[in-house]
DRENTORKOL-3810 file (N, C-alpha, C; in nm, 4 decimals):
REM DRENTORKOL-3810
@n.u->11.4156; n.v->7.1044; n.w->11.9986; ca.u->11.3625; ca.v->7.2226; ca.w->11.9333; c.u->11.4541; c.v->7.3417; c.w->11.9645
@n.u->11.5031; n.v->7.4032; n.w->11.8615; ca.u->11.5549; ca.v->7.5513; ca.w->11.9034; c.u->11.5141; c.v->7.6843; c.w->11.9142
@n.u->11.5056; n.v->7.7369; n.w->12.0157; ca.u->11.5022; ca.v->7.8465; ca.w->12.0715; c.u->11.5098; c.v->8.0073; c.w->11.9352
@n.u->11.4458; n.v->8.0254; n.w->11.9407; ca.u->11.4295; ca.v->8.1320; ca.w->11.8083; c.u->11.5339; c.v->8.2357; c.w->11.8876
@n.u->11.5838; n.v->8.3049; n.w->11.7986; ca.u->11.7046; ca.v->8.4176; ca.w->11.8284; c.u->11.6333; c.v->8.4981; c.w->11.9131
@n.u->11.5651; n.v->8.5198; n.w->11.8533; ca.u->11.4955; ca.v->8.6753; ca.w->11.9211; c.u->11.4741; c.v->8.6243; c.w->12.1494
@n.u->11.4663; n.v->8.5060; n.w->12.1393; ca.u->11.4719; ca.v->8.4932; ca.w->12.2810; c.u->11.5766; c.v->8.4486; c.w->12.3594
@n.u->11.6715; n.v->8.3872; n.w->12.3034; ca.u->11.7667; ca.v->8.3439; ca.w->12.3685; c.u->11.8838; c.v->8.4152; c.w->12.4157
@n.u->11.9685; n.v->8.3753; n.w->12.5174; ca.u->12.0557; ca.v->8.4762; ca.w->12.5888; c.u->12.1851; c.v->8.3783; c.w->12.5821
@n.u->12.2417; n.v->8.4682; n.w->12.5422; ca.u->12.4403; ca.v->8.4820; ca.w->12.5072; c.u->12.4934; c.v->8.4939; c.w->12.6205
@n.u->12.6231; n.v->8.4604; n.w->12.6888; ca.u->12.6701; ca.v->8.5385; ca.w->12.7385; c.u->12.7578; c.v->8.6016; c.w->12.6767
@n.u->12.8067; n.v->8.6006; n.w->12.6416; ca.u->12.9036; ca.v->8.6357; ca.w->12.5280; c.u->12.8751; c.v->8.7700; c.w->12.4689
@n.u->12.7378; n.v->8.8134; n.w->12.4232; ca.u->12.6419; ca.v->8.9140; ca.w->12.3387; c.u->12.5999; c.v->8.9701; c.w->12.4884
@n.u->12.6279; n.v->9.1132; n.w->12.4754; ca.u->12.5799; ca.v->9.2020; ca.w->12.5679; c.u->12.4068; c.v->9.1837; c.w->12.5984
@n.u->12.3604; n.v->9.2089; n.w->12.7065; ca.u->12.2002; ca.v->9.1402; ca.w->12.6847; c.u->12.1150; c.v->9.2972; c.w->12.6767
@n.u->12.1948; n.v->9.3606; n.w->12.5842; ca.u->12.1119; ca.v->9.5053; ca.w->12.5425; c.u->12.1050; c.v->9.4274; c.w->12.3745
@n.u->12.1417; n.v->9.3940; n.w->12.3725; ca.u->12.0634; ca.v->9.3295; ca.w->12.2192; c.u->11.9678; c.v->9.1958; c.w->12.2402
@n.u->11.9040; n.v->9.1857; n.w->12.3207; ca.u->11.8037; ca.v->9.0853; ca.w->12.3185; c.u->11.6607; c.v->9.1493; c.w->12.3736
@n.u->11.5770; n.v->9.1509; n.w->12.2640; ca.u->11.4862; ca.v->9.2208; ca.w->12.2786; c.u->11.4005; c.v->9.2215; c.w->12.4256
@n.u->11.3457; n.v->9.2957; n.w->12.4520; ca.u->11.2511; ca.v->9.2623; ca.w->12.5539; c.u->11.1196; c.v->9.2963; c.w->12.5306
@n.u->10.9755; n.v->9.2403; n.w->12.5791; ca.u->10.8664; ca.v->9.2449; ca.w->12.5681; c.u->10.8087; c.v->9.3727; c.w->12.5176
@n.u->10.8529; n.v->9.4624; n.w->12.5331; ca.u->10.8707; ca.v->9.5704; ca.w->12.4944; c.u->10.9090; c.v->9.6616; c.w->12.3462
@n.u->10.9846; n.v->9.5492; n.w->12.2726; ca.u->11.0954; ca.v->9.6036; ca.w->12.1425; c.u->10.9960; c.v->9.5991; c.w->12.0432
@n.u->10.9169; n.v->9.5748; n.w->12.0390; ca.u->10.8035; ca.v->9.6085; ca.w->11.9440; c.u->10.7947; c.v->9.7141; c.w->11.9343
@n.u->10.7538; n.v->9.8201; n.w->12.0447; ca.u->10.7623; ca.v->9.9739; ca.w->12.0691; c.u->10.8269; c.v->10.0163; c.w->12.0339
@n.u->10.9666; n.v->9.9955; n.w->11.9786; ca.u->11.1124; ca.v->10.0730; ca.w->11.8765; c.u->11.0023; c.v->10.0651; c.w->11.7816
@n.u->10.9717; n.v->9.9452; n.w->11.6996; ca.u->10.9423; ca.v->9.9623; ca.w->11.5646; c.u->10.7671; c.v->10.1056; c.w->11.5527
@n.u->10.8589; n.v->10.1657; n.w->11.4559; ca.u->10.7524; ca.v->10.2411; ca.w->11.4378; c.u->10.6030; c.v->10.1955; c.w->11.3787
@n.u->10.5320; n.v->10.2881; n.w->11.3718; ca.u->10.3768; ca.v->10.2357; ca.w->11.3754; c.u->10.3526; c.v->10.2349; c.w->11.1931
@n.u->10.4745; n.v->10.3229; n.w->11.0913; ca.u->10.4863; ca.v->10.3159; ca.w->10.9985; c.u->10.5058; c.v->10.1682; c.w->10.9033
@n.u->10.5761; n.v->10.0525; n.w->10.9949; ca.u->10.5956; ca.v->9.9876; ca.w->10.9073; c.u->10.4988; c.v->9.8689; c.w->10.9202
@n.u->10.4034; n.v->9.8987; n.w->11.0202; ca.u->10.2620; ca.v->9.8059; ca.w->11.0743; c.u->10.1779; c.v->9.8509; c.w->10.9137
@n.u->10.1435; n.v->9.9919; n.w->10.8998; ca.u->10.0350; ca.v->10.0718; ca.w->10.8372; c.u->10.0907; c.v->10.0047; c.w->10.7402
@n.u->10.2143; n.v->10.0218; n.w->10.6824; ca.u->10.2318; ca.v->9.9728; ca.w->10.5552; c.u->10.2648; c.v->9.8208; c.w->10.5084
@n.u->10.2161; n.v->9.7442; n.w->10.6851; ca.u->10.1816; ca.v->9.5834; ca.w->10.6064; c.u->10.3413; c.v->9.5530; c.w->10.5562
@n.u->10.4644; n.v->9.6128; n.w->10.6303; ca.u->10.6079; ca.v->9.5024; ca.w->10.5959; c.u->10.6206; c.v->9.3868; c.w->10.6353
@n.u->10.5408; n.v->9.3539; n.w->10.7687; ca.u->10.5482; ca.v->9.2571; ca.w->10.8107; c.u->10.4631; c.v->9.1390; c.w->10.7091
@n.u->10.3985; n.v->9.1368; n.w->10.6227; ca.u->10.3354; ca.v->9.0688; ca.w->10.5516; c.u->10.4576; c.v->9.0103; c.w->10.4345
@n.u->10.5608; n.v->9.0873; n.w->10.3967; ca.u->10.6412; ca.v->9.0930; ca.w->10.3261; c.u->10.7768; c.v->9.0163; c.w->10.3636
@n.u->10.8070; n.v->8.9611; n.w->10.4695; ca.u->10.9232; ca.v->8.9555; ca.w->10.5113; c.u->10.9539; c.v->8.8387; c.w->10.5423
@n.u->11.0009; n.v->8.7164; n.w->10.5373; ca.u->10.9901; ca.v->8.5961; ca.w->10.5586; c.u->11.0381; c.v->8.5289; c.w->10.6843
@n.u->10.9501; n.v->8.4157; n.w->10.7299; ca.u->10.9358; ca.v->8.4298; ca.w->10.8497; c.u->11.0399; c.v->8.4301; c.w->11.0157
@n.u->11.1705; n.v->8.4232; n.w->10.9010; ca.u->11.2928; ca.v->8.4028; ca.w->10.9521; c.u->11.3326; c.v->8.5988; c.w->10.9774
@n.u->11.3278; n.v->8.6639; n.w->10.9582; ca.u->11.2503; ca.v->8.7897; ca.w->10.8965; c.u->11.1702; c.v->8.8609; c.w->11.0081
@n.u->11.0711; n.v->8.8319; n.w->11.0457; ca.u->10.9979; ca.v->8.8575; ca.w->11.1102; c.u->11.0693; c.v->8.8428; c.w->11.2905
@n.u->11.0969; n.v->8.6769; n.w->11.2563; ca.u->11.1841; ca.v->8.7020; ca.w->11.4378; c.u->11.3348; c.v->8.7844; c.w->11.4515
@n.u->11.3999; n.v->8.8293; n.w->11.3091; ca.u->11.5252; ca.v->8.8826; ca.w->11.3581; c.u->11.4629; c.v->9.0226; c.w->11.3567
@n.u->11.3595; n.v->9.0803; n.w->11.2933; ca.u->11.3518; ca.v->9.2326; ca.w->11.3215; c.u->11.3381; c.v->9.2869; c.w->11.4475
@n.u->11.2919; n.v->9.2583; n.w->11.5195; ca.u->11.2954; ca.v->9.3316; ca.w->11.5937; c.u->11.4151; c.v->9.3339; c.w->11.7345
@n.u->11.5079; n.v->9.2375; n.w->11.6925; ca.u->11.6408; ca.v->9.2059; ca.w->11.7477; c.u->11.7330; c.v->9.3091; c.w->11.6350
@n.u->11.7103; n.v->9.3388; n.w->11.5411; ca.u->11.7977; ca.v->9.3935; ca.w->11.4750; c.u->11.7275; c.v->9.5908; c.w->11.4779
@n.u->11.6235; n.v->9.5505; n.w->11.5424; ca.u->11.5807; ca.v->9.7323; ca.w->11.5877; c.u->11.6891; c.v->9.7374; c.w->11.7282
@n.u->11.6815; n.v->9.6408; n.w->11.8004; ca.u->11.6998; ca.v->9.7007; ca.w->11.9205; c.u->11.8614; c.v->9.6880; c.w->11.9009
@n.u->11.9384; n.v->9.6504; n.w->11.8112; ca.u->12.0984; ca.v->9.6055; ca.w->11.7819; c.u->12.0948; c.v->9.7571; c.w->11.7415
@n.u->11.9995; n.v->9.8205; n.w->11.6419; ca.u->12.0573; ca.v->9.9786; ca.w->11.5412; c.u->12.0285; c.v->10.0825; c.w->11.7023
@n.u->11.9051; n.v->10.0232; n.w->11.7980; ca.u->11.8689; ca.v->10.1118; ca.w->11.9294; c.u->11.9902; c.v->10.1175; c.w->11.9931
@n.u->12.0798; n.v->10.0361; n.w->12.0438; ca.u->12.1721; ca.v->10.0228; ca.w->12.1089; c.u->12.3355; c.v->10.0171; c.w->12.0932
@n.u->12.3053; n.v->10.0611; n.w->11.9369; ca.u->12.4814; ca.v->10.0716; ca.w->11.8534; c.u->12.5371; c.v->9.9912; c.w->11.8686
@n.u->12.4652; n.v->9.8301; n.w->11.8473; ca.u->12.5775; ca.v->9.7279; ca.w->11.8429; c.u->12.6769; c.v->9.7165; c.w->11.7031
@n.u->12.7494; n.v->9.6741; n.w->11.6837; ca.u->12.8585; ca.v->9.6427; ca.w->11.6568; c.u->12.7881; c.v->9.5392; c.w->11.5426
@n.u->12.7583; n.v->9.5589; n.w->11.4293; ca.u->12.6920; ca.v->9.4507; ca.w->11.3304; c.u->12.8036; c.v->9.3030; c.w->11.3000
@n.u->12.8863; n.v->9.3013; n.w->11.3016; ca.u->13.0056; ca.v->9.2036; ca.w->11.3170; c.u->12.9422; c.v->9.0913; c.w->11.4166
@n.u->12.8717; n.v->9.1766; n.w->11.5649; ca.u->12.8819; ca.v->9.0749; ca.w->11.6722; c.u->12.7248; c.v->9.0021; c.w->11.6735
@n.u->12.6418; n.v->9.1549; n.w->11.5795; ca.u->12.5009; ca.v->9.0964; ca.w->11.5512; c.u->12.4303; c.v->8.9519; c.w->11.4562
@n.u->12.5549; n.v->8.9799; n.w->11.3558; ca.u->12.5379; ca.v->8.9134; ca.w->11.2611; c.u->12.6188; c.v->8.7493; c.w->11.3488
@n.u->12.7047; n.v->8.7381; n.w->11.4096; ca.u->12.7879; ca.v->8.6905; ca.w->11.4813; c.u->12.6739; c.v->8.5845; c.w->11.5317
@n.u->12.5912; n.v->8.6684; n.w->11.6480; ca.u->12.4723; ca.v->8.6312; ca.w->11.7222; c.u->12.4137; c.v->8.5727; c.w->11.6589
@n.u->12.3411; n.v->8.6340; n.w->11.5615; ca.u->12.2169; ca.v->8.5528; ca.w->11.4579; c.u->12.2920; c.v->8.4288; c.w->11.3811
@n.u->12.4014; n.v->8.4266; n.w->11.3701; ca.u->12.4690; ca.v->8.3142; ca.w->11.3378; c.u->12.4326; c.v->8.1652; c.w->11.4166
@n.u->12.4882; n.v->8.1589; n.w->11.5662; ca.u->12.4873; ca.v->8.1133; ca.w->11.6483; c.u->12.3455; c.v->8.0269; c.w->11.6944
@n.u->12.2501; n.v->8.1178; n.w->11.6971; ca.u->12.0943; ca.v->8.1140; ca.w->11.7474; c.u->11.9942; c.v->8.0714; c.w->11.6346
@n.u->11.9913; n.v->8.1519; n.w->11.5332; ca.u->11.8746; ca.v->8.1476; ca.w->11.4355; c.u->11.9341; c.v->8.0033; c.w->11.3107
@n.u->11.8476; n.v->7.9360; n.w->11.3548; ca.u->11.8263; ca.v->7.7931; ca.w->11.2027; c.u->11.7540; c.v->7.8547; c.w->11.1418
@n.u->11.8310; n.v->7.8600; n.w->10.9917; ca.u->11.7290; ca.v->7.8514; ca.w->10.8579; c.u->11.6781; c.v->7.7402; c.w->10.8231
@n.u->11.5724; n.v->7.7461; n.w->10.7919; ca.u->11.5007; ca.v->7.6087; ca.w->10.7804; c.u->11.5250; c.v->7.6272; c.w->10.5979
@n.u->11.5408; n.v->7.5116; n.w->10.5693; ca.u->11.5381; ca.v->7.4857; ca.w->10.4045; c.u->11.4145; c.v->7.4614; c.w->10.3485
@n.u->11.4150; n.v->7.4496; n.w->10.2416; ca.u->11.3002; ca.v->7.4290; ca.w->10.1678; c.u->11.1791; c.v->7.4842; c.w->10.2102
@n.u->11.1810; n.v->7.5960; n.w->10.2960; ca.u->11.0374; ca.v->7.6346; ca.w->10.3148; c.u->10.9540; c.v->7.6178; c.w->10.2351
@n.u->10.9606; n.v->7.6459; n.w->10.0921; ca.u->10.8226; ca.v->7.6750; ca.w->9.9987; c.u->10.7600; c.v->7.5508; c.w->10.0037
@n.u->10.8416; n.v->7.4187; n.w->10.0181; ca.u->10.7674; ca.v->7.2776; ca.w->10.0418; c.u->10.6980; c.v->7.2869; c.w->10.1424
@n.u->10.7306; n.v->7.3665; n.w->10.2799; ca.u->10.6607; ca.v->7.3542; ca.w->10.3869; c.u->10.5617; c.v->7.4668; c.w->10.4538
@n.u->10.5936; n.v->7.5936; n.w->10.3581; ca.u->10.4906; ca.v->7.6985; ca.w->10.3949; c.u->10.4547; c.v->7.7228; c.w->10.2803
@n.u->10.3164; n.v->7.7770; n.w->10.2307; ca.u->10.2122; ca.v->7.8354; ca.w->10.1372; c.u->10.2895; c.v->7.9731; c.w->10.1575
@n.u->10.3011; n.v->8.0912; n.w->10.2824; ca.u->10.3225; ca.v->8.2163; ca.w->10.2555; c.u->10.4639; c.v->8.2394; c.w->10.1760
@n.u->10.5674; n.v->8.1327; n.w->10.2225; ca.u->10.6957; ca.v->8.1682; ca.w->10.2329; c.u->10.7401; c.v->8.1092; c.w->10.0899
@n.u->10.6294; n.v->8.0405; n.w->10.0133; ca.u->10.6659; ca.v->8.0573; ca.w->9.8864; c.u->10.6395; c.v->8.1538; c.w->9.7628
@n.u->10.5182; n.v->8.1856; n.w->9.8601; ca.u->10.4786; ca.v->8.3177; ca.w->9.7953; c.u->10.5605; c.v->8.4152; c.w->9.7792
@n.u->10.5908; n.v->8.4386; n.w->9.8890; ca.u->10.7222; ca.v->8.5126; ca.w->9.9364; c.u->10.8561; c.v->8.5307; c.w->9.8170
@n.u->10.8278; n.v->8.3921; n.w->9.7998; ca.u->10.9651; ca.v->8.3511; ca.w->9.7127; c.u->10.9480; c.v->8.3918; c.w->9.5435
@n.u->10.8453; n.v->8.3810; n.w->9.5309; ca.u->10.7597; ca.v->8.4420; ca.w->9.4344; c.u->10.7852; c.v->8.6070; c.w->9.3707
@n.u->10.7157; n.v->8.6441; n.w->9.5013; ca.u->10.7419; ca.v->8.7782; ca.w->9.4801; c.u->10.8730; c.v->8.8420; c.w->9.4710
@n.u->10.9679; n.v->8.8081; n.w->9.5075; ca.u->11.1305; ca.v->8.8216; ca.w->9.5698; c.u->11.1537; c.v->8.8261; c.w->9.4359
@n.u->11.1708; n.v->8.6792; n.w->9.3745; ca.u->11.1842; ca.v->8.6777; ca.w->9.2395; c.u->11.1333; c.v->8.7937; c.w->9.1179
@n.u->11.0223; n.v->8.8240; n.w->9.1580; ca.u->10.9453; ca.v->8.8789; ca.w->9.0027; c.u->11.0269; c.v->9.0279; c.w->9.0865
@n.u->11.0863; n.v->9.0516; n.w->9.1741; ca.u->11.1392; ca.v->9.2115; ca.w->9.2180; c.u->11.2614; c.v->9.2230; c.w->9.2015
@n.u->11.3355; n.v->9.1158; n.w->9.1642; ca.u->11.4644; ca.v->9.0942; ca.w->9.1177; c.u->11.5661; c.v->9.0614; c.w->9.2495
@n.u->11.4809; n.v->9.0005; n.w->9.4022; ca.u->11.5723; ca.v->8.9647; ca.w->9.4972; c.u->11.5715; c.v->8.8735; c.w->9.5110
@n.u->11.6021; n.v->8.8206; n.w->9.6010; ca.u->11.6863; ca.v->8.6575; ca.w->9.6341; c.u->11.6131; c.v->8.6171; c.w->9.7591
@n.u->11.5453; n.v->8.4862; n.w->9.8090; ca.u->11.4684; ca.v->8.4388; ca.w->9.9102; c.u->11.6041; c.v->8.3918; c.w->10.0001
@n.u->11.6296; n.v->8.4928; n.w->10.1150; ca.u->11.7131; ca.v->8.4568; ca.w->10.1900; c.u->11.7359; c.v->8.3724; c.w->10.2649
@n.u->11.8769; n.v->8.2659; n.w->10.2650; ca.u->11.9070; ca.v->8.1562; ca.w->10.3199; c.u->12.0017; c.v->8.1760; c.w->10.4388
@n.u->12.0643; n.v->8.3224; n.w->10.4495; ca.u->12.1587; ca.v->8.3063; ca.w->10.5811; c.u->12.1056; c.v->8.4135; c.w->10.6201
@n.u->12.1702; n.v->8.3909; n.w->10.7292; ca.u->12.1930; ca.v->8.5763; ca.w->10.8261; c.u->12.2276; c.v->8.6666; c.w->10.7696
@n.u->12.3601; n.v->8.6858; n.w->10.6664; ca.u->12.3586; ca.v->8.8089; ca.w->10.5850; c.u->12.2842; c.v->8.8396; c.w->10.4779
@n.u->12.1980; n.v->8.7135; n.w->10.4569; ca.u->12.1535; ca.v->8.7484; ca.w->10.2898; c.u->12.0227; c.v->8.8063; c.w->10.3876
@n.u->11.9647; n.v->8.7911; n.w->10.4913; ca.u->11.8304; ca.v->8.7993; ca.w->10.5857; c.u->11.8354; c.v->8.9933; c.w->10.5656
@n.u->11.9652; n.v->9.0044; n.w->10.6100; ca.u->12.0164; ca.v->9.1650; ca.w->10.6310; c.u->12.0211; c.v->9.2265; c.w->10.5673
@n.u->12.0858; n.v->9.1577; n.w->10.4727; ca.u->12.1371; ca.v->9.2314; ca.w->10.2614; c.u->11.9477; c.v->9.2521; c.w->10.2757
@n.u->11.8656; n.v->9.1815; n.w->10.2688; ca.u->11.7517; ca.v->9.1744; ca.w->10.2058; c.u->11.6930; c.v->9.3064; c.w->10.2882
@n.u->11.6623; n.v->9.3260; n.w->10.4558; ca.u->11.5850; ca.v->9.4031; ca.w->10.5290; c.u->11.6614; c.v->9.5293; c.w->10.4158
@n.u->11.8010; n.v->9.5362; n.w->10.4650; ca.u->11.8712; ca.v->9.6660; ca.w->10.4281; c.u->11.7948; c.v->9.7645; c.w->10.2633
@n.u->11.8308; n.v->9.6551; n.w->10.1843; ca.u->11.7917; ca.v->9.6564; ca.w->10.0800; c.u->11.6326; c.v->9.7310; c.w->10.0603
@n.u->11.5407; n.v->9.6323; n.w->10.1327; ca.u->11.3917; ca.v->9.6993; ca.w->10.1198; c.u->11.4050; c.v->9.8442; c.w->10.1886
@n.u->11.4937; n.v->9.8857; n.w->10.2878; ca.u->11.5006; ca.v->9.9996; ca.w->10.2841; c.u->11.4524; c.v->10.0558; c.w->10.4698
@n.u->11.4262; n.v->9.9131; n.w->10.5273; ca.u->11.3445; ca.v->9.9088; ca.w->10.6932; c.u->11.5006; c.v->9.9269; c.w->10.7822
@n.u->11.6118; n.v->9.9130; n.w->10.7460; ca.u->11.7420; ca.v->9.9702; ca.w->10.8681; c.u->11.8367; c.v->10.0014; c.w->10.7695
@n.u->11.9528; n.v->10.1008; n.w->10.7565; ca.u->12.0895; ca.v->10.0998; ca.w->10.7165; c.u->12.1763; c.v->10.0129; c.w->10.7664
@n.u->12.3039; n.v->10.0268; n.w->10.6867; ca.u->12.4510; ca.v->9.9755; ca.w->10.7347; c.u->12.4962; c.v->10.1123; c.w->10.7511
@n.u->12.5475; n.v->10.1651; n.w->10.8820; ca.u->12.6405; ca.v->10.2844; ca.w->10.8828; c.u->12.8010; c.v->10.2181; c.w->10.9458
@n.u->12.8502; n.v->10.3273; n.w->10.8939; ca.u->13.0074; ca.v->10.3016; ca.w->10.9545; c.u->13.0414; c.v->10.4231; c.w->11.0521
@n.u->13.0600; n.v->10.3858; n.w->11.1426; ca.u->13.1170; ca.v->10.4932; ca.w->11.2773; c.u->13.2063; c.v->10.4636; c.w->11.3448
@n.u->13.3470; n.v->10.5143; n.w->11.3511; ca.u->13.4361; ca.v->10.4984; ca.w->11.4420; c.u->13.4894; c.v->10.3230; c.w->11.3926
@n.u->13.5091; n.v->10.3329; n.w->11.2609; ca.u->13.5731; ca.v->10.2322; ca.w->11.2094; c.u->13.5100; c.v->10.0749; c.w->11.2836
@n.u->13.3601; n.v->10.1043; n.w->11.2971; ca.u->13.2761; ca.v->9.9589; ca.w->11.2727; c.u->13.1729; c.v->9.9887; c.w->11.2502
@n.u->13.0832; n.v->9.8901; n.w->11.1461; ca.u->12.9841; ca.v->9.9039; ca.w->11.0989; c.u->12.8363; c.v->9.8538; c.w->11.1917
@n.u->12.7692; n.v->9.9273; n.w->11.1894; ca.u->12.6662; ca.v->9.8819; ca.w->11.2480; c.u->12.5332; c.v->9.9106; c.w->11.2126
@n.u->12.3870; n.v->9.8937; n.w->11.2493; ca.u->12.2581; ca.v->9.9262; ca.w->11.2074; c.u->12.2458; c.v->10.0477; c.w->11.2779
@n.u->12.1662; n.v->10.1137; n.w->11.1837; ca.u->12.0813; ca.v->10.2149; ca.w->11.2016; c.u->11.9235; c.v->10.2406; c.w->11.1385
@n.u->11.8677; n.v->10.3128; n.w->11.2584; ca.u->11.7192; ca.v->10.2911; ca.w->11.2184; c.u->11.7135; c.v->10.4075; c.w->11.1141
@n.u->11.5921; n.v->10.3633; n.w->10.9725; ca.u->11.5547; ca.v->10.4809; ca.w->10.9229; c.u->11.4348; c.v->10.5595; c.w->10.9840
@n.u->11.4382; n.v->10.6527; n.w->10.9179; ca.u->11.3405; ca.v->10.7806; ca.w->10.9702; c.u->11.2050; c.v->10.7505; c.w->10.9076
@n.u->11.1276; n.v->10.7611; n.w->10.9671; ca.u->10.9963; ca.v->10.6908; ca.w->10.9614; c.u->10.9119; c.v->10.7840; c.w->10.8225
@n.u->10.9620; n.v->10.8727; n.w->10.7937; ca.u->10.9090; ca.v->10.9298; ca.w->10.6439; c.u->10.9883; c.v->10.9111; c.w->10.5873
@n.u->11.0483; n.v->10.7958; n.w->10.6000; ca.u->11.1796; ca.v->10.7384; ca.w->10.4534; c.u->11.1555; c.v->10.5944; c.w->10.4475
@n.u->11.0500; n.v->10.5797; n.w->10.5500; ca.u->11.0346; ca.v->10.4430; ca.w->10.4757; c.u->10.9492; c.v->10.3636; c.w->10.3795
@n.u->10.9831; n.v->10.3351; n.w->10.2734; ca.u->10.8863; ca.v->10.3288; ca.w->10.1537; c.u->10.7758; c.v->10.1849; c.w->10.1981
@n.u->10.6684; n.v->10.2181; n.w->10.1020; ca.u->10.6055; ca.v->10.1190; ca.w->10.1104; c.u->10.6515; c.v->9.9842; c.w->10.0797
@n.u->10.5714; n.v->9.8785; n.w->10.0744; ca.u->10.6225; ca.v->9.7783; ca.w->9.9798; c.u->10.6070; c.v->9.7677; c.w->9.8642
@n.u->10.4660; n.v->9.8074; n.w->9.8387; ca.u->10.4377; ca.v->9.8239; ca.w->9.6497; c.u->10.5510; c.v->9.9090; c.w->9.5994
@n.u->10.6189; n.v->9.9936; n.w->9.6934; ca.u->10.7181; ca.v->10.1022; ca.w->9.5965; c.u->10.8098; c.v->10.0078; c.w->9.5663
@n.u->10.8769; n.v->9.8722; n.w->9.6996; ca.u->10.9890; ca.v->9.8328; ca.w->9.6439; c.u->11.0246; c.v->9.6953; c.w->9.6386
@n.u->10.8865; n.v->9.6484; n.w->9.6090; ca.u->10.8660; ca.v->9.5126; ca.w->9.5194; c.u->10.7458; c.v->9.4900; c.w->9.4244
@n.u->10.7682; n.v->9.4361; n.w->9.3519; ca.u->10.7033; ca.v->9.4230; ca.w->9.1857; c.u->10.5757; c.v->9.3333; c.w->9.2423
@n.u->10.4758; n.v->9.3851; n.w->9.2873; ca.u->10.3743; ca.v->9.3376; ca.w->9.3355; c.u->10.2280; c.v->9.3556; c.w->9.2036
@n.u->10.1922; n.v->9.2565; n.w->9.2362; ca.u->10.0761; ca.v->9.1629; ca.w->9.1533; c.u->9.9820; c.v->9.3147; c.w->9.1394
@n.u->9.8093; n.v->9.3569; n.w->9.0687; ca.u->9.7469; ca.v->9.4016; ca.w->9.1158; c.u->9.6558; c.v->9.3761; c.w->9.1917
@n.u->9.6301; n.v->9.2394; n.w->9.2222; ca.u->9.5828; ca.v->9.1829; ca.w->9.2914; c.u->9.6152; c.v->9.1996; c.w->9.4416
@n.u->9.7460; n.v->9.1502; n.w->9.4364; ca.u->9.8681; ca.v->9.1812; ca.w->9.5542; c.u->9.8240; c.v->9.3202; c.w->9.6220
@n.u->9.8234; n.v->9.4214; n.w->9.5686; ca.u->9.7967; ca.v->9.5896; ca.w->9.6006; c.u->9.6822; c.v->9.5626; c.w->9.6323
@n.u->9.5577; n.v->9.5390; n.w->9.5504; ca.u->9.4234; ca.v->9.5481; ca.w->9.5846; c.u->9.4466; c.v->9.4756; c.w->9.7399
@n.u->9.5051; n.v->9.3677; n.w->9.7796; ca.u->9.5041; ca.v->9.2614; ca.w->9.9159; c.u->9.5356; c.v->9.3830; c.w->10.0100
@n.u->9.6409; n.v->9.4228; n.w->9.9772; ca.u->9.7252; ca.v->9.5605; ca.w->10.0900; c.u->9.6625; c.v->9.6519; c.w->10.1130
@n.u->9.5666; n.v->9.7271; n.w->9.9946; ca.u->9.4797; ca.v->9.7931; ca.w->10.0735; c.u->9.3563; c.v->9.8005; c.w->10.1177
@n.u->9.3358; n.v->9.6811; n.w->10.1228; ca.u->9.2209; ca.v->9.6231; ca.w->10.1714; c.u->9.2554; c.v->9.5989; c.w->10.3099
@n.u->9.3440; n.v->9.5125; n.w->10.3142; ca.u->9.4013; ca.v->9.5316; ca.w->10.4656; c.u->9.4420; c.v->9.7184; c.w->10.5654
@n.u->9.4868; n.v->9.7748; n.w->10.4715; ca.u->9.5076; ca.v->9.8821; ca.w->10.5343; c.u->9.4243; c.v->9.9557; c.w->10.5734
@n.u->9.3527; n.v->9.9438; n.w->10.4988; ca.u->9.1416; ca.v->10.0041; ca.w->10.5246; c.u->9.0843; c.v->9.9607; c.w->10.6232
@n.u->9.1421; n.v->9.8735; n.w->10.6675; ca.u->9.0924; ca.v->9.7839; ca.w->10.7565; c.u->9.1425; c.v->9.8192; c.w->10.8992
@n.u->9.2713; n.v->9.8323; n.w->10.9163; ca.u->9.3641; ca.v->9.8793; ca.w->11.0290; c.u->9.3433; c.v->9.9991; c.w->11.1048
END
């Protein structure tokens, strides 16, 4: 069995990019309220918060992406093997994105919804966190069902 990214240790990878019990606390309380995590597939879910604490700590996206290389298996065919993650695939589709199969397409995708940047500083690129009143919902930036919305804020009513 392999070891999900988010826990395993490099030597190689400075061990300020491996989250600690704690890295939840980077992520703001904005992207809980707005239910991203419902959105994100489940490969998704374990690199975020390795890729908060990579934009926390100015890693070097070359060595991040590098890392998640190394550590994180994509599993294939999910939609055969998960109900959410085809859903997932579903929705991706009807929003005009792509159900991500690697580490960069995982990134292209977070980036894209709009939850971290790519900045360039000092001639290397790396993550950066956005500002927590810039980060859009999900209904803003995927083509969600009305059903879908009615689910989200039902949940959010709830929270």
């Amino acid at each position: 069995m392999t070891t999900p990214a988010s826990y395993r240790r490099d030597e190689e990878m400075s061990s300020t990019i491996i989250p600690k019990q704690n890295s939840w606390s980077l992520v703001s309380d904005v992207l809980f309220k707005a239910q991203w995590m419902r959105f994100l597939p489940l490969d998704g879910m374990i690199v975020y918060p390795l890729l908060i604490q990579a934009a926390t700590h100015k890693q070097n996206l070359e060595e991040v992406v590098s890392y998640l290389k190394r550590h994180l298996v994509f599993q294939k065919d999910k939609d055969l093997v998960n109900r959410r993650e085809a859903e997932l695939r579903l929705i991706y589709e009807r929003s005009g994105y792509s159900y991500p199969e690697t580490v960069e397409e995982l990134l292209d995708l977070i980036i894209r919804f709009g939850l971290l940047r790519k900045i360039t500083c000092e001639d290397k690129t790396r993550l950066a966190l956005i500002d927590c009143g810039c980060i859009p919902s999900p209904e803003n930036v995927l083509n969600l069902t009305r059903r879908e919305i009615q689910i989200l804020e039902a949940i959010r009513t709830r929270s």
